[in-house]
C-alpha positions in Angstrom: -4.4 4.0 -1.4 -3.8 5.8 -4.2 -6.3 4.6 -6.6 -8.8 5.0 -3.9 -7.5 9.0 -3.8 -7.4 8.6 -7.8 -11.2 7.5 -8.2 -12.4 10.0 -5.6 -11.1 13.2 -7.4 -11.7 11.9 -11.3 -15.6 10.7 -10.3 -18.2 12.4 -12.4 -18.6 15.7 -10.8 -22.7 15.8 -11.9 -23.1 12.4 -9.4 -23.2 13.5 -5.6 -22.3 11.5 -3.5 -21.5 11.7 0.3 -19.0 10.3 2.9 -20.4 8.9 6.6 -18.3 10.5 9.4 -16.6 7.5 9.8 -15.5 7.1 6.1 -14.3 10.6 6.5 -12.2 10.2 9.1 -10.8 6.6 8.1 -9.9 8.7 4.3 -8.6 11.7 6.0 -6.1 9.8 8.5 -4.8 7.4 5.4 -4.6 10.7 3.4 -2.2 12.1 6.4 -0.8 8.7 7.2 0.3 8.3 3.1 4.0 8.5 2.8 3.8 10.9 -0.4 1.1 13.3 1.3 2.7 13.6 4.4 6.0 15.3 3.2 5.8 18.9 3.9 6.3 19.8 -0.3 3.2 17.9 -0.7 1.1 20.0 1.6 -0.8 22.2 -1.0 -1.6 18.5 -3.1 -2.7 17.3 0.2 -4.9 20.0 1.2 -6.3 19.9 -2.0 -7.4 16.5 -1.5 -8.7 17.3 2.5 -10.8 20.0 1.4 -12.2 17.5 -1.8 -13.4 15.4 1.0 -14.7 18.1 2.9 -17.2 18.9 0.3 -18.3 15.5 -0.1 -18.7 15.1 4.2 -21.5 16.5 6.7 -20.5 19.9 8.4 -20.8 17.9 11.7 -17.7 15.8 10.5 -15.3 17.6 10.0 -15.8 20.4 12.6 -14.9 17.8 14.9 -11.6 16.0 12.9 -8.9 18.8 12.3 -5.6 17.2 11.5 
């Protein structure tokens, strides 16, 4: 898990690339599901990561998936 997290945030920033829905969700709930991420002093890391996938996810996607 975390060298999926890893590769995400270190990819070249110049190559877009975008998440399905479905890939958002399924990386969001491991992100929240992750025993480091989910401890409340990780929160700001986490977030960091959420909004990370945010960018990289359709506005429709994550309008609907809040956690």
């Amino acid at each position: 898990m975390s060298l999926i997290l890893l590769s995400l945030l270190t990819a070249n920033p110049q190559i877009s690339w975008m998440m399905s829905c479905s890939q958002y969700r399924e990386m969001v709930e491991t992100l929240y599901a992750d025993e480091f991420f989910s401890q409340p002093e990780n929160y700001h890391q986490r977030q960091a990561i959420h909004d990370k996938f945010k960018r990289h996810a359709p506005k429709e996607c994550y309008g609907e998936f809040e956690v």
